[in-house]
C-alpha positions, -999 to +999 in steps of 0.1 A: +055-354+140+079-335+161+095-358+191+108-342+223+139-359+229+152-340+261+154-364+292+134-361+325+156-341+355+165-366+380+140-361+405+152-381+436+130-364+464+110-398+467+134-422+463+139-435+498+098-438+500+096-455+467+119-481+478+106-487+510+072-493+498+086-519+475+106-533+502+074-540+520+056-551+492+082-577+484+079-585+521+047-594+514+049-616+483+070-635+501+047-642+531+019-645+509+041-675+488+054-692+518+016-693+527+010-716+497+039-742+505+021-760+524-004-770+495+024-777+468+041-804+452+075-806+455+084-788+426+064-759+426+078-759+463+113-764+449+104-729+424+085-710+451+119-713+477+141-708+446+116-673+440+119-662+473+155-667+478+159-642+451+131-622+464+152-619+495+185-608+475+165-579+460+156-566+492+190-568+505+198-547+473+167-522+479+178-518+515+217-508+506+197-486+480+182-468+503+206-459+522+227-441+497+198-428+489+190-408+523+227-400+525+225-387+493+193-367+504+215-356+536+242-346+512+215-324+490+223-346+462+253-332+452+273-352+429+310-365+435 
């Protein structure tokens, strides 16, 4: 059995879109677990905060993300 071993082309047209669809769904995990605070004990309460706290970091990542991103889709993708 013969493998093809050559890798994808970068195909960043979406990128920007992609992200933003994940920053929103994020959004909404976190609105949907805050939602279930008020019928926890304190420690799943405790893991839910700790979850969203890092929930919250990654969209702070995803939002830096896209912005290179649409600068590099100003920029035509050219690399550096």
């Amino acid at each position: 059995m013969e493998f093809n071993n050559k890798p994808k082309p970068d195909d960043r047209s979406d990128n920007v879109e992609k992200l933003q669809t994940m920053v929103q769904n994020t959004i909404e995990n976190i609105n949907e677990a805050e939602e279930t605070l008020e019928f926890s004990n304190a420690e799943d309460r405790a893991r839910v905060e700790a979850k969203n706290e890092r929930r919250k970091e990654s969209i702070d990542a995803m939002r830096s993300e896209i912005q290179d991103e649409s600068q590099a889709r100003q920029n035509g993708y050219r690399q550096s």
